[in-house]
Backbone as JSON, one array per atom type, in Angstrom:
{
  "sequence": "XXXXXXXXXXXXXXXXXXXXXXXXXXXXXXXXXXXXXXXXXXXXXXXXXXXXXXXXXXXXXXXXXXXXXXXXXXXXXXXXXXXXXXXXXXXXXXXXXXXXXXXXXXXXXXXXXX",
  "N": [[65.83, 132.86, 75.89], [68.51, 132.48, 75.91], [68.64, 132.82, 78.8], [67.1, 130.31, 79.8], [69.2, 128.44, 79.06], [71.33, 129.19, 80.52], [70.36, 128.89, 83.5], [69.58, 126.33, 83.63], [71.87, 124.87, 82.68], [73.42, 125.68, 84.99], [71.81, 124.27, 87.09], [72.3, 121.53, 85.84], [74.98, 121.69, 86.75], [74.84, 122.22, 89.64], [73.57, 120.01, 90.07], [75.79, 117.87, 89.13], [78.05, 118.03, 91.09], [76.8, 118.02, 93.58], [76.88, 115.1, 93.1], [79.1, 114.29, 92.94], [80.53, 115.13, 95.26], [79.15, 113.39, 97.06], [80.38, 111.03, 95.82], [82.87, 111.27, 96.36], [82.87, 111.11, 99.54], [81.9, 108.45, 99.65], [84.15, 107.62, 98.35], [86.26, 108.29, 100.58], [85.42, 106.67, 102.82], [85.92, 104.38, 101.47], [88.59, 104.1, 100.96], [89.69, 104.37, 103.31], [88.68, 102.06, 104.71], [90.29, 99.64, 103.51], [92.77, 101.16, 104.18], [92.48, 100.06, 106.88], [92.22, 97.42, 106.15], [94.54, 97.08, 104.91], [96.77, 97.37, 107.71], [95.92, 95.45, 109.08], [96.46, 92.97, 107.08], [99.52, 93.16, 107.53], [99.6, 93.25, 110.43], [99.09, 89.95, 109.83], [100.78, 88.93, 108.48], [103.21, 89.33, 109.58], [103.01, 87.79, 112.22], [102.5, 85.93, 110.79], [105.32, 85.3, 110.03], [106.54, 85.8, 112.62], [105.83, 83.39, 114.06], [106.76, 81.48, 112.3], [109.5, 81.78, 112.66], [110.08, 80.69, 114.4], [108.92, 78.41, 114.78], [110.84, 76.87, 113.1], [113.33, 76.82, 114.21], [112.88, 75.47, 116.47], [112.74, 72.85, 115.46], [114.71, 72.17, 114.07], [116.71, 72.06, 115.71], [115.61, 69.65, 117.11], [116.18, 68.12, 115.12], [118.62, 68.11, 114.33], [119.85, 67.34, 116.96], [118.9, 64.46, 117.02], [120.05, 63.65, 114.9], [122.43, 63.95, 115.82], [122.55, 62.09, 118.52], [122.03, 60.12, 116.54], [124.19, 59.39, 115.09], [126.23, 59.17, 117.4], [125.19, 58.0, 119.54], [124.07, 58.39, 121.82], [121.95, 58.58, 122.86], [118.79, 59.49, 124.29], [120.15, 62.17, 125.03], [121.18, 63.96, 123.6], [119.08, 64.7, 121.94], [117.29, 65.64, 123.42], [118.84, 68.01, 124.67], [119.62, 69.89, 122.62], [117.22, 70.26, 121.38], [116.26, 72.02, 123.1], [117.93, 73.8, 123.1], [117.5, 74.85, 120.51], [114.92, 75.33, 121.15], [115.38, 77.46, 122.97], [116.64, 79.51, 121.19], [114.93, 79.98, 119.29], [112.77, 81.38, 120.89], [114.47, 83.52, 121.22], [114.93, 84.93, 118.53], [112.36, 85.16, 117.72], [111.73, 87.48, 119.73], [113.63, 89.06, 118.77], [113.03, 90.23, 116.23], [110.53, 91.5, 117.47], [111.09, 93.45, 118.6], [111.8, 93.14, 120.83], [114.14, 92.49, 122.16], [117.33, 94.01, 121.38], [119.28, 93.51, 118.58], [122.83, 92.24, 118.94], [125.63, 94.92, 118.64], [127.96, 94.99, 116.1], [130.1, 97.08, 116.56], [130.37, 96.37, 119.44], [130.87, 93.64, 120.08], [133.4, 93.73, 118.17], [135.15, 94.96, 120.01], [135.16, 92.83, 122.05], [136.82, 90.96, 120.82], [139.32, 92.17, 121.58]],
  "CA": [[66.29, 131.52, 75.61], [69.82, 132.23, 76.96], [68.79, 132.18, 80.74], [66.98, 129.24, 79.88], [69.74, 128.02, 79.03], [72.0, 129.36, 81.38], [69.73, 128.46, 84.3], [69.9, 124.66, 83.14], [73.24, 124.86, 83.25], [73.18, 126.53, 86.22], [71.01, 122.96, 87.7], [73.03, 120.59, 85.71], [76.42, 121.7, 87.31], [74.33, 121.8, 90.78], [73.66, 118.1, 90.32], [76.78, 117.19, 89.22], [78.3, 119.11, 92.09], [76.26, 117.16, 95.03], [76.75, 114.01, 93.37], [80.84, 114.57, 92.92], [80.37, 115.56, 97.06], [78.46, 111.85, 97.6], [81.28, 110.19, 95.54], [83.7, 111.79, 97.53], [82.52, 111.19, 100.57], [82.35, 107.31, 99.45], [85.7, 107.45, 98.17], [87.0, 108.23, 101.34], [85.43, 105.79, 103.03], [86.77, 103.11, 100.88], [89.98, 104.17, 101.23], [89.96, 103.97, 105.17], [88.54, 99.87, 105.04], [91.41, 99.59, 102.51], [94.05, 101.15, 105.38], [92.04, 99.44, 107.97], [92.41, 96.0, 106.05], [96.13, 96.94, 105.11], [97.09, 97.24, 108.44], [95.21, 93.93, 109.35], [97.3, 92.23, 106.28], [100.66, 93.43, 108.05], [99.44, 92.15, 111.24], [98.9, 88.47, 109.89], [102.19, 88.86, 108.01], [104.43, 89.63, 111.11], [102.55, 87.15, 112.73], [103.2, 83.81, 110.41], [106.84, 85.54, 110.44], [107.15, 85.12, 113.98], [105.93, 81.71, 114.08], [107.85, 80.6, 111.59], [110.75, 81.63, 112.7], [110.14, 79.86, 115.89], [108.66, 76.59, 114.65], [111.81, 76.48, 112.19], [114.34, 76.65, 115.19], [112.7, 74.12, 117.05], [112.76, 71.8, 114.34], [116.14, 72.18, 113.37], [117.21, 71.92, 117.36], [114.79, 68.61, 117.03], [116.38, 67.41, 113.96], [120.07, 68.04, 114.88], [119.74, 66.35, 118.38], [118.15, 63.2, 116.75], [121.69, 62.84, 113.95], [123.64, 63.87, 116.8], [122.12, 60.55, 118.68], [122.25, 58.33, 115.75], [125.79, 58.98, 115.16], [127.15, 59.45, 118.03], [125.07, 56.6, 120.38], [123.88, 58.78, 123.35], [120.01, 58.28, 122.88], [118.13, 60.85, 124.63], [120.54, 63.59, 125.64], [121.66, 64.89, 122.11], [117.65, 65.28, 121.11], [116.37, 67.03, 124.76], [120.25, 69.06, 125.25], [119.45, 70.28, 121.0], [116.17, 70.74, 121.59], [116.08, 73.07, 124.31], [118.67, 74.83, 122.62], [116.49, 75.19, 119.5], [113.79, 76.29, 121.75], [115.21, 79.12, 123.2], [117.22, 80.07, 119.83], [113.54, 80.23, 118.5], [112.14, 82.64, 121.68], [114.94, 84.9, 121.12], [114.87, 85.44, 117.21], [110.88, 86.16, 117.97], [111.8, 88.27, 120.55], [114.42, 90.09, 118.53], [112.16, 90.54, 115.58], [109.32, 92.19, 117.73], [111.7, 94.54, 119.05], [112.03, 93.58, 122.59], [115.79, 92.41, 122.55], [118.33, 94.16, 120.79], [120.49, 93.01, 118.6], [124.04, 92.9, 119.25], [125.93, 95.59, 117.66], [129.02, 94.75, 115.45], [131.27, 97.62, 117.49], [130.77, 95.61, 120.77], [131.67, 92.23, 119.1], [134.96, 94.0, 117.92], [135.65, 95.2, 121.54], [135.07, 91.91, 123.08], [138.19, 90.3, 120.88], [140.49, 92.74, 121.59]],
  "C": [[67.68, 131.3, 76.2], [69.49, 131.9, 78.04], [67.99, 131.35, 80.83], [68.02, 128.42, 79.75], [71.25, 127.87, 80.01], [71.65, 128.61, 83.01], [69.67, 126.8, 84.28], [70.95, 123.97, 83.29], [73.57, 124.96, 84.44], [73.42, 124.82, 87.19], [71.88, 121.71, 87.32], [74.43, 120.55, 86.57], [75.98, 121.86, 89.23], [74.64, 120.41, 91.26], [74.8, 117.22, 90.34], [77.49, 117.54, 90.32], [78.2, 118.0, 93.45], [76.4, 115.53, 94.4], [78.47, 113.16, 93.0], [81.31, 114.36, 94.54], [79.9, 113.93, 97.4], [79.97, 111.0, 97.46], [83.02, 110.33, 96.48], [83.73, 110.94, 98.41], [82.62, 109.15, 100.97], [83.75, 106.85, 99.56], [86.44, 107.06, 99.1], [86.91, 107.61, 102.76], [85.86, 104.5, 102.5], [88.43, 102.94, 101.15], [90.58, 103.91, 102.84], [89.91, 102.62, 105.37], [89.76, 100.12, 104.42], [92.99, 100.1, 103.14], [93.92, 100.33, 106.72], [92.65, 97.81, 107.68], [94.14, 95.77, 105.52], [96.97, 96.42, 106.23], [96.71, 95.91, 108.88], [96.69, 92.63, 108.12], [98.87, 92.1, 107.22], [100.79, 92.95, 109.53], [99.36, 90.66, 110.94], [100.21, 88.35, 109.42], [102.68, 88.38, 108.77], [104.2, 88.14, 111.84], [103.5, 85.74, 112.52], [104.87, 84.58, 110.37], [107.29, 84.85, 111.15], [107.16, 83.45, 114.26], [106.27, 81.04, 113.34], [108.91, 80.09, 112.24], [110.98, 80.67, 114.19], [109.81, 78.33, 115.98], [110.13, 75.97, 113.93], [113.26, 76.2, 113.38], [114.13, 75.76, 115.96], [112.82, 72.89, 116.53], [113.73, 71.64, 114.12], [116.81, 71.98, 114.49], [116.96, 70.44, 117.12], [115.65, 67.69, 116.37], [118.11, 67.09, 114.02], [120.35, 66.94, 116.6], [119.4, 64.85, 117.96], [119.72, 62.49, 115.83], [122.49, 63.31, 114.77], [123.7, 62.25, 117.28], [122.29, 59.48, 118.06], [123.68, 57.93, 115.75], [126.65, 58.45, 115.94], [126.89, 58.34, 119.52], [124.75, 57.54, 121.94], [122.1, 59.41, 123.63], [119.35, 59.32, 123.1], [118.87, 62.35, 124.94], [121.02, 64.53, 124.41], [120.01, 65.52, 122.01], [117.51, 66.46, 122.07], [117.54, 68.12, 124.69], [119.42, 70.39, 123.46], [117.94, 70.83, 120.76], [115.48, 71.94, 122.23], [116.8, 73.98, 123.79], [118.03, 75.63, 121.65], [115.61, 75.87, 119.84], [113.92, 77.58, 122.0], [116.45, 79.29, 122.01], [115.63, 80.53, 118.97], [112.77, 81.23, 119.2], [113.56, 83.91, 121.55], [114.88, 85.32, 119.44], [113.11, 85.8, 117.51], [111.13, 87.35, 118.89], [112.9, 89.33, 119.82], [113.37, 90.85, 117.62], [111.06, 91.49, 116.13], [109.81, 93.36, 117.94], [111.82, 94.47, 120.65], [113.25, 93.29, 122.75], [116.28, 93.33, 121.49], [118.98, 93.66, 120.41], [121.61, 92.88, 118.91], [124.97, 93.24, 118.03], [127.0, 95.08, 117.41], [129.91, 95.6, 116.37], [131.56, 96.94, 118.92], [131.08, 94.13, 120.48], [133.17, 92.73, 119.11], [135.65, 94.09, 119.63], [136.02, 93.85, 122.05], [136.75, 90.95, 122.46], [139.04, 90.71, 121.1], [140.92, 92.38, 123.33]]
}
C-alpha cells in the first residue's frame, strides 16, 4: 500500500512538473509581447514628444509675429520674420531631443564672455 502510494505520488508530482514546464514556457512568452509592446509604448511617447515640441514652437513663432504686427503696424513681416524663426527653433529642439545636435555646454558659454 506504501508504493501505491508512493508511486501516485511519484505521477502526481510528474504532472504537476510538465504542467509548471507549459506554464513556464507561457509565462515567458507573455512577458516578451509585454517588452515588445513596452518598447512600442516608448516609441509613440518620444514620438508625440517630438511633435509637440515642434508644433508648440511654430505656434508661438505664429502667435508672436501676429502681436508683433498688431502693435507695431508692419503687417506681414513680423508674422513670416517670427514664423520662420519659430520654425527652425522647433527643428532644432526635435533635433536636439533625438540626439543629433548637441547641446551647448555651460563651460563654453562661460568662455565665450570672457
Amino acid at each position: 500500500m506504501a508504493d501505491d502510494r508512493e508511486e501516485s505520488l511519484e505521477e502526481r508530482r510528474a504532472q504537476l512538473g510538465a504542467k509548471l514546464a507549459t506554464r513556464r514556457i507561457e509565462a515567458g512568452k507573455d512577458e516578451a509581447d509585454e517588452a515588445r509592446a513596452e518598447v512600442s509604448r516608448k516609441g509613440y511617447a518620444q514620438a508625440m514628444k517630438l511633435s509637440s515640441e515642434f508644433i508648440s514652437a511654430v505656434v508661438v513663432g505664429a502667435v508672436l509675429g501676429y502681436l508683433f504686427d498688431r502693435f507695431v503696424g508692419t503687417a506681414p513681416w513680423g508674422l513670416m520674420v517670427l514664423l520662420l524663426l519659430g520654425f527652425g527653433a522647433g527643428v532644432l529642439n526635435v533635433m536636439r531631443a533625438a540626439g543629433k545636435v548637441s547641446k551647448p555646454s555651460p563651460a563654453s558659454r562661460s568662455d565665450d564672455n570672457k
